[in-house]
C-alpha positions as CSV (number, residue, x, y, z in Angstrom):
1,X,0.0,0.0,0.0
2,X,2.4,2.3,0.7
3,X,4.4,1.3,-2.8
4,X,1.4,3.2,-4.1
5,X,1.0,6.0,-1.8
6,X,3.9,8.0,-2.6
7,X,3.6,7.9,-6.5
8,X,0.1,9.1,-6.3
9,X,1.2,11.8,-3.5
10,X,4.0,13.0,-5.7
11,X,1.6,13.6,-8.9
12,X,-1.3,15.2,-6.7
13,X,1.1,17.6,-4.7
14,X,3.3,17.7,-8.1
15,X,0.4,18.8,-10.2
16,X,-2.2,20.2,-8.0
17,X,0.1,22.7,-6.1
18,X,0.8,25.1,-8.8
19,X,-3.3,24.5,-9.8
20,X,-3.8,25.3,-6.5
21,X,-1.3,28.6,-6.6
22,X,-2.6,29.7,-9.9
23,X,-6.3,29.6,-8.3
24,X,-5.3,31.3,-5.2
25,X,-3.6,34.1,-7.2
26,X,-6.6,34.5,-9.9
27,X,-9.0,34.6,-6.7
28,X,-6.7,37.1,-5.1
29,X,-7.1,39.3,-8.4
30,X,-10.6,38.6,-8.3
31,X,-11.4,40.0,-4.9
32,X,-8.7,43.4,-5.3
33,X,-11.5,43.8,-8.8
34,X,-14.0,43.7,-6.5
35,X,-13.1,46.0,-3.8
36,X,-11.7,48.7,-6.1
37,X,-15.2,48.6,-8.0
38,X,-17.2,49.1,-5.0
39,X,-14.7,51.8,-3.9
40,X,-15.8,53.4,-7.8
41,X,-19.7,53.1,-6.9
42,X,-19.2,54.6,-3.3
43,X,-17.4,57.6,-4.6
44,X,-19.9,58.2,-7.3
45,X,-23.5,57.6,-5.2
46,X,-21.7,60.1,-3.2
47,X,-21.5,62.8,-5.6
48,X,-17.7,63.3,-5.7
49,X,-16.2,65.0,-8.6
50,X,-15.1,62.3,-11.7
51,X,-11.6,63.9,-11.4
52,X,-11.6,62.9,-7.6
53,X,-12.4,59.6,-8.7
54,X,-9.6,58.8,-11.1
55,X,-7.4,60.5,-9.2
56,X,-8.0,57.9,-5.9
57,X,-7.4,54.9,-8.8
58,X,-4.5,55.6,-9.8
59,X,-2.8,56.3,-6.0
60,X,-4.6,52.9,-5.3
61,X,-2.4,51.2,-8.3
62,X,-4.9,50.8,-11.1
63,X,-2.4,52.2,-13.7
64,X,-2.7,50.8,-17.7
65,X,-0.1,48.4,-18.2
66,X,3.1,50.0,-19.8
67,X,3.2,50.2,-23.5
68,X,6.8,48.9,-23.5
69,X,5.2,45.5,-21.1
70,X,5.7,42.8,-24.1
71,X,9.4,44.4,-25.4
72,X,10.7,44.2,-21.9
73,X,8.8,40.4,-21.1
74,X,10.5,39.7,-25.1
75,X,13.9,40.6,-23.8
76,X,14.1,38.5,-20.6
77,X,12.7,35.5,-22.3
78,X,14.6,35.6,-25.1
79,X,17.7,36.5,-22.7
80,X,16.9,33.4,-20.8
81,X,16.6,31.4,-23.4
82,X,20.1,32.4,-24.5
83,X,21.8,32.1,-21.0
84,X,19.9,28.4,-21.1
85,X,21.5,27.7,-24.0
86,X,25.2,28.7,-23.0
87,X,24.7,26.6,-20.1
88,X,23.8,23.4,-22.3
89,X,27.1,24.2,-23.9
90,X,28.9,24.6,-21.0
91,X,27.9,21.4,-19.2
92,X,27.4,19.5,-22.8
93,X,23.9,18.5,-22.5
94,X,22.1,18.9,-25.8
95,X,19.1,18.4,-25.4
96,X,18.5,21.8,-23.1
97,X,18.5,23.3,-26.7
98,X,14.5,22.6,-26.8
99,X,14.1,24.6,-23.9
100,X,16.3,27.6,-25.0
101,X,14.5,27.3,-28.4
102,X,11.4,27.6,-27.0
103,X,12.5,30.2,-24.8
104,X,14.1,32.7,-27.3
105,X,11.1,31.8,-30.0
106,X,9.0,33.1,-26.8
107,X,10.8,36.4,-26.5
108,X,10.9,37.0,-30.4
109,X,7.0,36.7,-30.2
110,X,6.7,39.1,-27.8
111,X,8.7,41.7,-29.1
112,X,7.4,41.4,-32.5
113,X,3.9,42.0,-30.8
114,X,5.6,45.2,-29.6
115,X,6.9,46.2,-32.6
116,X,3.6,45.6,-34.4
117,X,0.7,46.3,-31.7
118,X,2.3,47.9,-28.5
119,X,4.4,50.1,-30.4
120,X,1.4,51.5,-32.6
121,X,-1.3,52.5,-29.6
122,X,1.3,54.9,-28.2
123,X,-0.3,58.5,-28.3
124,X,1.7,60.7,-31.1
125,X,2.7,63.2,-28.0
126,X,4.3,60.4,-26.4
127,X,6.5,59.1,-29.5
C-alpha cells in the first residue's frame, strides 16, 4: 500500500500545487476587482467630482499596463533562453536546446507583438 501511496502523492502535490497557486492568485485578483469597484460606486453615489475619482485609482495602483510591457517580457525570455543555452554548452547536454528554443522563439514573439501592436497604440505626444 504504501508502494502506491507516494507515486500518487507526488503527482497530486506535483500537479495540483501550482493548480492550487494559480487559483489562489486569480481569486486574489478577483477579490482586489471587487473592492476597487465598490470603492468606484461609493465615490460616485456620493456625488464626488469624476476627477476625484480617477485621481483615488491611480494612487490605489490601477495604472494601464506600460506600453513597452511585451518588449521588456520579449527581452528577458529571449535572454533566458540564450543564458539556457550557453549553459547546455557549458555542461554539454544537448538536449536543453529545446528549452532555449522555446524560450528565445517566446521572446521573439513578444517583441514582435511590440513592434507591431504595442508600439502602434502609443499616443503621437508620447513618441
Amino acid at each position: 500500500m504504501e508502494a502506491i501511496l507516494v507515486p500518487i502523492v507526488g503527482i497530486v502535490v506535483s500537479i495540483g500545487g501550482p493548480i492550487a497557486l494559480v487559483i489562489v492568485i486569480l481569486a486574489n485578483k478577483h477579490r482586489e476587482e471587487l473592492a476597487r469597484y465598490e470603492t468606484i460606486r461609493r465615490a460616485v453615489e456620493s456625488g464626488r467630482p469624476t476627477a476625484e475619482v480617477e485621481q483615488m485609482l491611480r494612487a490605489s495602483g490601477a495604472n494601464p499596463p506600460s506600453p513597452n510591457r511585451s518588449l521588456r517580457t520579449g527581452i528577458i525570455l529571449f535572454g533566458i533562453g540564450i543564458g539556457l543555452g550557453l549553459i547546455a554548452v557549458l555542461v554539454g547536454e544537448p538536449d536543453a536546446f529545446a528549452g532555449m528554443g522555446f524560450l528565445c522563439a517566446l521572446g521573439a514573439a513578444f517583441i514582435v507583438i511590440w513592434l507591431f501592436v504595442d508600439r502602434k497604440k502609443r499616443p503621437a505626444d508620447a513618441a
